[in-house]
N, C-alpha and C positions, 0 to 999 in steps of 0.2 A: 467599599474602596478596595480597589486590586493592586497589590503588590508585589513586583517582580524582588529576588533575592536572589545574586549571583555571587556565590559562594561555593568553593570546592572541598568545603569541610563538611563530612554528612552530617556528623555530629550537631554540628551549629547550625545547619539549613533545618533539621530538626528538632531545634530546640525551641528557632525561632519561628518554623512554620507551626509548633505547637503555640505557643504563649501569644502571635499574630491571630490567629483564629480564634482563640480564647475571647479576644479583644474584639472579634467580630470582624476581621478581618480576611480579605478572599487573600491566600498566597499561590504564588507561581515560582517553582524554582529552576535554575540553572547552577550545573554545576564547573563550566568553564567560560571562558572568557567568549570564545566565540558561537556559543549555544544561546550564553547570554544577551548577546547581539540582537542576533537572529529572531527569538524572541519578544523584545524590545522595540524591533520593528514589525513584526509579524503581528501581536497582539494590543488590546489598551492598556494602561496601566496609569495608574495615580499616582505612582511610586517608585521608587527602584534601589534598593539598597543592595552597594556593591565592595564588593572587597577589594583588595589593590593586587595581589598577587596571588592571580586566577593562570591555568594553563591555558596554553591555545594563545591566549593574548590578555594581557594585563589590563585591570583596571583604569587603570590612565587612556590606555588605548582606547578602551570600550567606550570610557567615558568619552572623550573626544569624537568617538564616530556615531555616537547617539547624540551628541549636540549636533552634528553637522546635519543630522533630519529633525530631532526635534529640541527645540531652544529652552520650552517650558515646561515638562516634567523635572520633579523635583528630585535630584539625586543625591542619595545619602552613601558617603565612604564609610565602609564599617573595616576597618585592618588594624594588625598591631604594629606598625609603623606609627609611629604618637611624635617624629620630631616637627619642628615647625617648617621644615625645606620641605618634607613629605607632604605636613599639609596644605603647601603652597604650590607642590607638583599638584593634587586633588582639587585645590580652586582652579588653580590654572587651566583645567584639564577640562571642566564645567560645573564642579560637584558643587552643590549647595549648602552643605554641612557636610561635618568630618567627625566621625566616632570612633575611639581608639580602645579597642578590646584589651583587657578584660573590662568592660561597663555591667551595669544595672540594666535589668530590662526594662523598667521601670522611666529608666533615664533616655531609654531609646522609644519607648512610646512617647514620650514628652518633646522627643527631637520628631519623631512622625504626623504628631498632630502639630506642632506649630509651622513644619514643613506645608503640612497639605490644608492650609487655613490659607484661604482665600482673600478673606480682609482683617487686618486687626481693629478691637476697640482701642478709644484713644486717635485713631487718622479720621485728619477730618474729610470733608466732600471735594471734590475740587479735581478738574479731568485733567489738567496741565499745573505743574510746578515751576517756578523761574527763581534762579538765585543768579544775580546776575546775566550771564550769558548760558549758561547751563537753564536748559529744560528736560522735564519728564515727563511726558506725557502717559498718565496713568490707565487709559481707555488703550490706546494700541502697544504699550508697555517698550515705550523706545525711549531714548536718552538723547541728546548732542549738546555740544558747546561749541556753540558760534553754530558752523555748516559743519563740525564733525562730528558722525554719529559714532556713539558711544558702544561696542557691546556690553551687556552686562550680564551676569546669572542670575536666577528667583533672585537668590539674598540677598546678594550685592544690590538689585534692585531696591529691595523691599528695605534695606538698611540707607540706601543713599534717598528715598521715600522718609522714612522717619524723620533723616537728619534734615531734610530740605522744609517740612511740616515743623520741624521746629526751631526753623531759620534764627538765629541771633542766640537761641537758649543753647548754653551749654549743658548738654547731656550727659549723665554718667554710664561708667561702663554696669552698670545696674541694671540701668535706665533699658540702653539697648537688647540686654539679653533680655529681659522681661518683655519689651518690647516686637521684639525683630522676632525673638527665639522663644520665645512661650514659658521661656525657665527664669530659674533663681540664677545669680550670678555665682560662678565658682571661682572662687579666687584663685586655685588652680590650674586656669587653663588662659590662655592668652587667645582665644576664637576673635574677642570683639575684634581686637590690635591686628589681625590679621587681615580682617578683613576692613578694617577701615584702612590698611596698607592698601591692598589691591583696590581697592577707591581711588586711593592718591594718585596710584600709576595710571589710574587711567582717566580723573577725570581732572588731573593737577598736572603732570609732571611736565605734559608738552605743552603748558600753557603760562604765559608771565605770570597771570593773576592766581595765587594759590587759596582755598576756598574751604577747604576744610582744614580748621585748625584744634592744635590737641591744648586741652589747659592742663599745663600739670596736676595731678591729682586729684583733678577735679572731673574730668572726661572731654569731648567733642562738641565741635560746632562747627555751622557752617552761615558762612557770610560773608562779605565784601572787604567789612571794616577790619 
């Protein structure tokens, strides 16, 4: 598995191209926003862990002009930016998960593998999802509700996949990081709530019929009723 790192700390490209490799890992690094690009499009990659404030052109940018050629590599924000508006710039932008340094390296192989895991145990078989008016199609990885197609990122996909697999069962925020994210839930950090937001906005907000619903304290569901 090949992994690009655009990072312009030398320090941290080499801490991480050491502990990456260790893991069996092929690394490629960049150390500006626009070298990073360039790259990104130039070569393959399974991967791409980026920082938010790179010279040349930031994060958010890069991100954005690597979604605009390619939609499905998984991209991981790694900066110390940790508020929730930053990490909503970082979805917003295409990123698939969001890692706020100082972290565990430990804790960032565990966001690497459930990032580049291709199917989880737990989902069952099934090429097309329907809740309501809302389908998924899992074979060409598109979304719409009614005639609107839906964009989505990896996670957002693979989380609105779970929630739709487990139509009428309220799901805990446990449920979905173990699920969606390959982790234990941290009570610390608000990722699910985040991103089952940007769910809402886009697969609720322009529509009467609202489809995902939160149970207090309980977690998420989706369905009609």
């Amino acid at each position: 598995m090949r992994i690009l790192i655009v990072e312009d700390e030398v320090k941290v490209v080499e801490f991480l191209r050491m502990g990456l490799s260790e893991a069996g890992y092929e690394v490629e690094a960049a150390y500006d926003g626009q070298m990073g690009y360039r790259l990104a499009l130039a070569q393959s990659f399974d991967l791409i862990i980026l920082d938010v404030i790179l010279p040349g052109m930031n994060g958010i940018e890069v991100c954005h002009k690597i979604r605009e050629i390619n939609s499905s590599i998984p991209i991981l924000m790694l900066t110390a930016l940790g508020t929730t508006d930053d990490k909503l710039d970082g979805f917003n932008a295409g990123a698939d998960d969001y890692l706020v340094k100082p972290f565990e390296f430990t804790e960032l192989l565990a966001r690497i593998k459930a990032l580049s895991k291709r199917s989880r145990a737990g989902f069952l078989t099934g090429s097309v999802l329907k809740v309501a008016d809302l389908e998924l199609d899992l074979n060409k990885k598109t979304a719409k509700r009614g005639d609107v197609t839906i964009e989505l990122t990896a996670k957002e996909f693979t989380l609105l996949e779970y929630l739709m697999r487990n139509k009428g069962k309220v799901v805990s925020r446990s449920e979905i990081a173990l699920k969606v994210w390959d982790i234990s839930f941290d009570t610390g950090t608000n990722t699910v709530e985040v991103y089952i937001n940007l769910l809402r906005k886009k697969i609720d907000r322009n529509f009467d019929t609202k489809l995902i619903r939160t149970r207090i304290g309980l977690g998420y569901t989706i369905d009609t009723d």
